[in-house]
C-alpha positions as CSV (number, residue, x, y, z in Angstrom):
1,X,129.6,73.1,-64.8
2,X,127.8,70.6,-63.3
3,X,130.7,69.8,-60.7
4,X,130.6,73.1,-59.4
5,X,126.9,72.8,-58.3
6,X,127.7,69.3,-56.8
7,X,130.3,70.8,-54.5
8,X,127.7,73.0,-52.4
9,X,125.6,69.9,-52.3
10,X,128.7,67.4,-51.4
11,X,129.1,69.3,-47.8
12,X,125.6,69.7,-47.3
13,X,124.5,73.3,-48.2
14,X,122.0,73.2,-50.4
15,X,120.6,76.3,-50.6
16,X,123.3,77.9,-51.6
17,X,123.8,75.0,-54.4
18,X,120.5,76.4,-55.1
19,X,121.4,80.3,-55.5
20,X,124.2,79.3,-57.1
21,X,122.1,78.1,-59.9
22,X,120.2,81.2,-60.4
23,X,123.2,83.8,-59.6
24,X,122.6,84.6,-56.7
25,X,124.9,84.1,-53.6
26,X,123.4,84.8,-49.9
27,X,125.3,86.2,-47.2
28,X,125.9,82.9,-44.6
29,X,124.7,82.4,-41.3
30,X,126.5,81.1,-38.7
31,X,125.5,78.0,-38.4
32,X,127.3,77.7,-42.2
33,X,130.1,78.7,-40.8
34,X,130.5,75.9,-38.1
35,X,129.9,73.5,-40.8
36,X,132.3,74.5,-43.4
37,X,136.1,75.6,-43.6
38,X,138.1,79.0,-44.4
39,X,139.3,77.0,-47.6
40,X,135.2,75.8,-48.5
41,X,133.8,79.5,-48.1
42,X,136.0,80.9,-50.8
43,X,135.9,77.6,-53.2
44,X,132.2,78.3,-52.8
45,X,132.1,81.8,-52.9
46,X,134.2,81.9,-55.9
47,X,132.6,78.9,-57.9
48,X,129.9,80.4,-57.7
49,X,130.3,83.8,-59.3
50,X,132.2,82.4,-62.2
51,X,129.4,80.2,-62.4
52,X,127.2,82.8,-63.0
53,X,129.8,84.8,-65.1
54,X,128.9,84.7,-69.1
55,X,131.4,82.5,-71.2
56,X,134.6,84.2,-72.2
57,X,137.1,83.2,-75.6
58,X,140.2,80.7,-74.1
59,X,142.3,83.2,-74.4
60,X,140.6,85.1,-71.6
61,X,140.4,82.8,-68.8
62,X,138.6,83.0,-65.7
63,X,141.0,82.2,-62.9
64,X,139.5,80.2,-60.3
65,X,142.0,80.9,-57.5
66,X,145.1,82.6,-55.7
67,X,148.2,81.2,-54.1
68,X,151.9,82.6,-53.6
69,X,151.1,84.7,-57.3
70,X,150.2,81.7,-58.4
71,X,146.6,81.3,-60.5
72,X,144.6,78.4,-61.6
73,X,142.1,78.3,-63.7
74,X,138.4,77.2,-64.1
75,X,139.1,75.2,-67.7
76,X,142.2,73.9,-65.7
77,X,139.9,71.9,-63.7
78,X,137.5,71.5,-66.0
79,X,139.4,69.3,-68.5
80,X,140.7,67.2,-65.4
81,X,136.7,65.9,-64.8
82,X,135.5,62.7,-66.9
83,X,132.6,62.9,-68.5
84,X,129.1,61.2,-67.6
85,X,130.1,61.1,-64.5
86,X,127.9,62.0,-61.2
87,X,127.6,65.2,-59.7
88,X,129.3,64.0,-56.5
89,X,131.8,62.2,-58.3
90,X,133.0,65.3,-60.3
91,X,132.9,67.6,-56.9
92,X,135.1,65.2,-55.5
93,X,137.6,64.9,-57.9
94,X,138.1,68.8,-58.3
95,X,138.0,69.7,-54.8
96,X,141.0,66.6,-54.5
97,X,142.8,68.6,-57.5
98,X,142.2,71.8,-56.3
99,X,143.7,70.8,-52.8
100,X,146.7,69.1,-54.7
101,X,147.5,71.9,-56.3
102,X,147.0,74.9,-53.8
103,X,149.4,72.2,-51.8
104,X,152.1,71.4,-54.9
105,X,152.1,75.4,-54.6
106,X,152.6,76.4,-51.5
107,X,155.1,73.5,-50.7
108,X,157.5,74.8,-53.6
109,X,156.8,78.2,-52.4
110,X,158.2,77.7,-48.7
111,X,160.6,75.0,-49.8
112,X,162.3,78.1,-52.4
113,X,162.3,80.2,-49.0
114,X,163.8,77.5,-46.7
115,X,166.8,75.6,-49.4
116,X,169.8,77.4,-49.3
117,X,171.1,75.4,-52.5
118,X,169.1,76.7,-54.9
119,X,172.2,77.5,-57.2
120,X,173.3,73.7,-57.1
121,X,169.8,73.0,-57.7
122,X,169.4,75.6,-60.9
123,X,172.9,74.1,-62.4
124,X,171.3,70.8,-62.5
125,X,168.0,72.2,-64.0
126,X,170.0,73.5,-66.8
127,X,172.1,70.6,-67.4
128,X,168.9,68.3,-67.7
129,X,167.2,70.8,-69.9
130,X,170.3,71.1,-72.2
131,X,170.3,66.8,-72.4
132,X,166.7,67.1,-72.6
133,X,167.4,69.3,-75.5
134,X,169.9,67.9,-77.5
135,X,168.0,64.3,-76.8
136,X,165.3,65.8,-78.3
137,X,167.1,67.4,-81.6
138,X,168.9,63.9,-82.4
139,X,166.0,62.0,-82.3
140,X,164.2,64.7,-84.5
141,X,166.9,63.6,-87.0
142,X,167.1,60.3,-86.6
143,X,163.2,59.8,-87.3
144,X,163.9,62.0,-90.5
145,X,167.1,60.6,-92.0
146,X,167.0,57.4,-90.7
147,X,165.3,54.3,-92.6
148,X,162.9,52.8,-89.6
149,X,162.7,48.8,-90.9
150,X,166.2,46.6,-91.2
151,X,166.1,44.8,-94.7
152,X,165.8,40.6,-94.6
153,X,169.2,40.7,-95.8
154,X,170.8,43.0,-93.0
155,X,169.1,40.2,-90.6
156,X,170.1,37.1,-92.4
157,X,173.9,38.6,-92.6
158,X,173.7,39.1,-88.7
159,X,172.3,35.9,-88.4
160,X,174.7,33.9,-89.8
161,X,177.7,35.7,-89.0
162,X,176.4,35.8,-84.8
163,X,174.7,33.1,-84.9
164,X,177.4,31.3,-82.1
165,X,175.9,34.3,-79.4
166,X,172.3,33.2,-80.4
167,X,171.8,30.4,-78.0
168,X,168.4,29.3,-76.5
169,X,168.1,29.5,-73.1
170,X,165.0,26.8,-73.2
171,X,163.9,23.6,-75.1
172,X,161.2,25.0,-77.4
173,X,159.3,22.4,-80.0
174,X,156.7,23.0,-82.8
175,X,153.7,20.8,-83.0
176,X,150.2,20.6,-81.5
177,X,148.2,19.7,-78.6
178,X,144.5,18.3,-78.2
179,X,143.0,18.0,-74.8
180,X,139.6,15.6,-75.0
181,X,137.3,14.5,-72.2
182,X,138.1,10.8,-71.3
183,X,135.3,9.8,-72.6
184,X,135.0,11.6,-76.1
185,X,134.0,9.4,-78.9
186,X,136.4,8.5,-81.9
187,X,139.8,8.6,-80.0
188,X,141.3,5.8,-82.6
189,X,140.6,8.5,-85.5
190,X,142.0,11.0,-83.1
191,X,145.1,9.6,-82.3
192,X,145.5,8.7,-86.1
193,X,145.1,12.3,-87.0
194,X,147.6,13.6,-84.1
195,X,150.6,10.9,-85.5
196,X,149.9,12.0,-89.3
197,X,149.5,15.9,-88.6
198,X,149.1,16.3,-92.3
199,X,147.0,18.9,-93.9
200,X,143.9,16.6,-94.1
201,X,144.5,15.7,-90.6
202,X,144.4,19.1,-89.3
203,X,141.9,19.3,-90.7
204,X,139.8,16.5,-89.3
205,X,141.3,17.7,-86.2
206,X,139.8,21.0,-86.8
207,X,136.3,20.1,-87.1
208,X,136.7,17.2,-84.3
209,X,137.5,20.4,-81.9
210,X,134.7,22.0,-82.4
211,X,131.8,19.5,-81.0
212,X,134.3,17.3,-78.6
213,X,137.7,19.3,-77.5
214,X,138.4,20.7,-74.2
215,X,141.8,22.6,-76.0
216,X,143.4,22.5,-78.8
217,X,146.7,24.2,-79.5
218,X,148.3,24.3,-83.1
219,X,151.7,25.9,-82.7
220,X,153.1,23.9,-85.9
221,X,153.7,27.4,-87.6
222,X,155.6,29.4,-84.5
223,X,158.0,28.0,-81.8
224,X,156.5,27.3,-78.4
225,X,159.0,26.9,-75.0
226,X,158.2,23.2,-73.7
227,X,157.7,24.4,-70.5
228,X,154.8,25.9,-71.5
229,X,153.1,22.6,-72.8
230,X,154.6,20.7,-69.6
231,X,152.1,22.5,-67.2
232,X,149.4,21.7,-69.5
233,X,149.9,18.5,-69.8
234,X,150.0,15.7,-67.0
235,X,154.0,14.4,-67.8
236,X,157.0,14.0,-65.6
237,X,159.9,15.0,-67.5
238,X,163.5,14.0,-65.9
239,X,165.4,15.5,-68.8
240,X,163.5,17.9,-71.2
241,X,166.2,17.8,-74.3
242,X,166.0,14.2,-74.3
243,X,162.4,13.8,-74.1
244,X,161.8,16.2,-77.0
245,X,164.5,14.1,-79.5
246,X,163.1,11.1,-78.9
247,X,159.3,11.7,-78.6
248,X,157.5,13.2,-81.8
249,X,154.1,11.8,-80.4
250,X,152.9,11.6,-77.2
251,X,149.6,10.4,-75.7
252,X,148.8,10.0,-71.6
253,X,145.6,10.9,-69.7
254,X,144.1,10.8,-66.2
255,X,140.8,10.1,-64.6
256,X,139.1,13.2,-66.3
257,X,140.8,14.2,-69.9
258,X,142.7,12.1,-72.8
259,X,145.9,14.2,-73.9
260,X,147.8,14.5,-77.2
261,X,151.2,15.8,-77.9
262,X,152.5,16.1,-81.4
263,X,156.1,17.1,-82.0
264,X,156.7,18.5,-85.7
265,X,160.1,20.4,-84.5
266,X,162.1,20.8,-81.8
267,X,165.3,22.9,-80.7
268,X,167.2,22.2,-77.5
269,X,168.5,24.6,-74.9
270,X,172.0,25.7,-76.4
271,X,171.6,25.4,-79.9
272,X,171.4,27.8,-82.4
273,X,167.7,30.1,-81.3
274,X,165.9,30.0,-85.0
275,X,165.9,32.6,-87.2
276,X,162.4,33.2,-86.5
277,X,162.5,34.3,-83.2
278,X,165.7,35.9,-83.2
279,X,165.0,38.2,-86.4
280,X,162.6,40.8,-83.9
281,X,165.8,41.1,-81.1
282,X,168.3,41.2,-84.1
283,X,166.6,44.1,-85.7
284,X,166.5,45.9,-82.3
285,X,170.5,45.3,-81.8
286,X,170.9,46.8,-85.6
287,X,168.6,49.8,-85.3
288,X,170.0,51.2,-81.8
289,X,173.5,50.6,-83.6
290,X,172.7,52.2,-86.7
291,X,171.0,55.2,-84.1
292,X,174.6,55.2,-82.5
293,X,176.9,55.7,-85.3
294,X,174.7,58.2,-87.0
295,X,174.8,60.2,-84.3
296,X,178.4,59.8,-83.5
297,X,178.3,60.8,-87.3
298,X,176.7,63.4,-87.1
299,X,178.5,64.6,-83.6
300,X,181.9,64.9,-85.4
301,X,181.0,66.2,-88.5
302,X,179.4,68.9,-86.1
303,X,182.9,69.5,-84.7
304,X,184.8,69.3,-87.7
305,X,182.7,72.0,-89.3
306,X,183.3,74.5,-86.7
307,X,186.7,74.0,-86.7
308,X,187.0,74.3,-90.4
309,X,184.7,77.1,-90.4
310,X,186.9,78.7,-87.2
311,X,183.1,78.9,-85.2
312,X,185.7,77.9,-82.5
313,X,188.3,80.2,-81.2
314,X,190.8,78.6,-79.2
315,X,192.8,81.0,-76.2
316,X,195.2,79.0,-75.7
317,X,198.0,77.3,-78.1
């Protein structure tokens, strides 16, 4: 309730903030009433009372104001108000969803009086709710006869059978990067690590990081777009493909940091995209279509039932 009080104080009325905590509203004086509007007087007026007004089950709830027939209710704003939150703060966000909705309301109101199409209007209403509807009843049963995961072998069969409309779009590689001041110690070792990039390398690599790295990228297990390592790395690149096949290590710096590019694996743009990256988009492709034909499925076995079962009575021959 704390909101409520914070509203008599927000526009500067505080005794009545004041009698509002102890029940007990005042008549107001003029000079209130050049300093408040029509619309403040009864939020006050009626904030106050059900402030004062002992706590009633849900069911029973105290409405808060009037518009058109229209009511809204004291928990309605209630549950709109974030908790730990100021005094002011809360005022200020019901008084802007108070206004919002006494507006919402009297704009459908005078906008039901003024639109001459409202039949137009109502057949679209009930053609969106019957989509709405059936929309809602298919995926109901697709969540409950449908199995939600495609199998490895449903994948690998797509794979290989599509695998001619898989095509990257984008050189990617496999490998690793290390990014060292230009001054780090050991940079013999390091560079013998990058070209092995064995286990025990990566390793040494590893702990090396730690104390002397600026960055160090290990992407040896998951495919990386080269573009990606290009703007991390000082390189001009005339042609990307060729670069990639014909570089497996790669070592440059400049005035500030020693760079090193290991290449481990590499696909270019217009081959086959690995089964690895394509196995997320080719289990999407399979599910919707699965989601398709069942419902197809289950559309004409619909149909065929109520003929069978003569639900359907046809007028005309």
């Amino acid at each position: 309730m704390a909101f409520i009080f914070a509203i008599f104080n927000l526009i500067d009325i505080p005794e009545l903030a004041y009698n509002a905590r102890h029940c007990q509203l005042k008549p107001y004086t003029p000079q209130h009433m050049k300093r408040i509007s029509y619309f403040a007087i009864l939020l006050l007026v009626i904030l106050g009372l059900l402030s004062c007004a002992p706590k009633t089950p849900e069911v029973e709830k105290s409405p808060l104001l009037e518009v058109e027939g229209k009511f809204l209710y004291l928990d309605d704003v209630q549950q709109i108000i974030p908790p730990n939150i100021s005094d002011s703060d809360s005022a200020q966000i019901a008084q802007s969803f108070i206004r919002k909705w006494v507006t919402d309301v009297l704009m459908y109101e005078n906008a039901k009086r003024n639109v001459t199409n409202l039949s137009e209007i109502e057949e679209l209403v009930e053609g969106y709710r019957k989509s709405l509807t059936i929309h809602q009843y298919q995926q109901k049963m697709i969540e409950q006869r449908l199995p939600k995961e495609i199998s490895d072998e449903q994948l690998q069969a797509f794979y290989t059978e599509f695998s001619n409309q898989l095509q990257l779009k984008e050189n990617i590689i496999q490998g690793l990067l290390l990014i060292v001041p230009a001054n780090a110690p050991q940079l013999d070792n390091v560079r013998r690590w990058v070209r092995s990039a064995n286990t025990k390398s990566l390793q040494s690599i590893e702990k090396y990081s730690v104390q002397n790295a600026i960055s160090y990228d290990y992407f040896g297990n998951k495919w990386m777009p080269f573009t990606h390592i290009l703007k991390k790395i000082p390189l001009q690149v005339e042609d990307p493909s060729y670069f990639i096949v014909t570089n497996n290590f790669v070592e440059t710096s400049d005035s500030l940091q020693h760079y090193f590019l290991r290449i481990t694996n590499f696909r270019t743009a217009g081959s086959v995209e690995p089964f690895e990256m394509a196995k997320d988009r080719i289990s999407n492709i399979l599910l919707n279509k699965n989601k398709a034909d069942f419902i197809l499925k289950f559309e004409t076995e619909l149909y065929d039932d109520a003929i069978k079962n003569e639900d359907v009575t046809f007028t005309k021959k």
